[in-house]
C-alpha positions in Angstrom: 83.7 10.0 -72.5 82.7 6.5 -73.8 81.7 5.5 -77.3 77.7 5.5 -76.4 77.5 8.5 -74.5 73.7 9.8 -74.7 73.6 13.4 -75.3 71.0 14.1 -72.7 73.6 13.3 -69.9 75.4 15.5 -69.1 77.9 13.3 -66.6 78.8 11.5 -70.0 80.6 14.4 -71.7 83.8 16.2 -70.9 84.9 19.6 -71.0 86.8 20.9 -73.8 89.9 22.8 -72.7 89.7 25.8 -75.5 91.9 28.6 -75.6 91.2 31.9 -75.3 89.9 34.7 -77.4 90.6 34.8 -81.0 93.0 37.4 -82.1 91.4 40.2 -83.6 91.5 40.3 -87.5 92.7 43.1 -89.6 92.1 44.1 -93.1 94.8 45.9 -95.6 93.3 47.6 -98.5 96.7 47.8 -100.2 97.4 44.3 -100.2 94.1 42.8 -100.1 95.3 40.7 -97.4 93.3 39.9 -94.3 95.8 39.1 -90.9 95.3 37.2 -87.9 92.3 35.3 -89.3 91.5 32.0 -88.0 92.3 29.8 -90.7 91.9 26.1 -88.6 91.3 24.4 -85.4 93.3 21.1 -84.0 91.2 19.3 -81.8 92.9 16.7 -79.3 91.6 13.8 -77.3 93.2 12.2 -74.9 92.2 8.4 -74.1 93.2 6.3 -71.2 92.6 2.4 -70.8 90.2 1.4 -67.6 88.7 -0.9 -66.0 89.5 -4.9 -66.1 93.0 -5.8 -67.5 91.4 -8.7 -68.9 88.8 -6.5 -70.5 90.5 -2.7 -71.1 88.1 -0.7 -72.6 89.1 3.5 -73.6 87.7 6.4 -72.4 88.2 10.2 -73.3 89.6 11.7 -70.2 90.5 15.1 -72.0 89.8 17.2 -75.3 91.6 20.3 -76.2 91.0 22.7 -79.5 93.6 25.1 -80.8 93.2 27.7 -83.6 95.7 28.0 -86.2 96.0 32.1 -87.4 97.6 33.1 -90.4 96.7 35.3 -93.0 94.4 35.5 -96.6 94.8 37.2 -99.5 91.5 38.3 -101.8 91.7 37.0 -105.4 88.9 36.8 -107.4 89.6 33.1 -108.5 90.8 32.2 -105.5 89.1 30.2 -102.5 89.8 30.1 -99.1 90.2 27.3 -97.4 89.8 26.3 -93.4 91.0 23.2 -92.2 90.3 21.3 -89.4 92.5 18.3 -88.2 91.2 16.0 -85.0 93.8 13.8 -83.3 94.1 10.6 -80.4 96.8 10.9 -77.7 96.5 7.8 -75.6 98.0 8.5 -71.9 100.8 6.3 -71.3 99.4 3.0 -69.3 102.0 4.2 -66.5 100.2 7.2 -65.5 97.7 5.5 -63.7 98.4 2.9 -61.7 96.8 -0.6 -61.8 94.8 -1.8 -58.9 94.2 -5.3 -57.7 92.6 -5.7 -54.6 94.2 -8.5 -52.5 92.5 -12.0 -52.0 90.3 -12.1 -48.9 91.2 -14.6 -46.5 89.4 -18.2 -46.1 87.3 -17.6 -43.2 86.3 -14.1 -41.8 87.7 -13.2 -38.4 86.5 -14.6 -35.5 85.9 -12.8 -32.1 88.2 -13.6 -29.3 85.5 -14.9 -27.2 84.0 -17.2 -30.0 85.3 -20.2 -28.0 84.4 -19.3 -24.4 84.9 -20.7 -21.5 88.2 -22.1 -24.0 90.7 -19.2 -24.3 93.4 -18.6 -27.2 96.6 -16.6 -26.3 98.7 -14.3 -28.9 101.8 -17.2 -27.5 99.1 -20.2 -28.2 98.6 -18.6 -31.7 102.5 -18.5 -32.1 103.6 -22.3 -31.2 100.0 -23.7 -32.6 99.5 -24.9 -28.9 96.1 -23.9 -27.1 95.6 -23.1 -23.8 92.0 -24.8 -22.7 90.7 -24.0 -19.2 87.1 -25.3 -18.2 85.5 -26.6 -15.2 84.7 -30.0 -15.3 81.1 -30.2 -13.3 80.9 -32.5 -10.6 
């Protein structure tokens, strides 16, 4: 996933999405030709930005490999040749959307009690008045 994964853990690496079996190969005598032969494979990773938007960093989120088939015919000066070719999608930023947590407030909330014997109404609270009851000892 990252670009210092450690090959002894495992919850660093992703799966590769590979297809399924080859097809089978066949050989004409006639023609010298062999068919269906894997002649390639494309291997695709996907990246995605994360983390900080100040601070992006990339991260594999996917990996596919396909297998290119065609067919070779024997010479005797010929060679064969198999080709690989390894590519970098990069998921649009729009996939995943951006999170910013909102600001917490000033002070934490207070109990509704916190002033006791004194007493705040949701109406007090409303006009910025305060409704104070006490007894006054005598």
């Amino acid at each position: 996933r990252y670009g210092d994964s450690y090959g002894s853990s495992a919850l660093d690496w992703i799966a590769l999405n590979k297809p399924g079996d080859a097809p089978s190969p066949s050989w004409d005598e006639e023609t010298l030709t062999c068919s269906n032969l894997v002649i390639g494979a494309s291997l695709q990773f996907f990246t995605a930005k994360y983390g900080a938007s100040v601070d992006l960093q990339t991260q594999i989120i996917g990996a596919k490999l396909s297998l290119r088939t065609g067919d070779w015919r024997y010479t005797s000066s010929s060679k064969q040749a198999y080709t690989v070719t390894v590519s970098f999608v990069e998921v649009p930023s729009g996939a995943a959307a951006e999170f910013v947590p909102p600001m917490p407030g000033l002070f934490a909330p207070l109990p509704d009690d916190v002033f006791y014997p004194f007493t705040v109404t949701p109406q007090s609270v409303s006009t910025g008045s305060v409704l104070a009851s006490s007894r006054r000892a005598r």
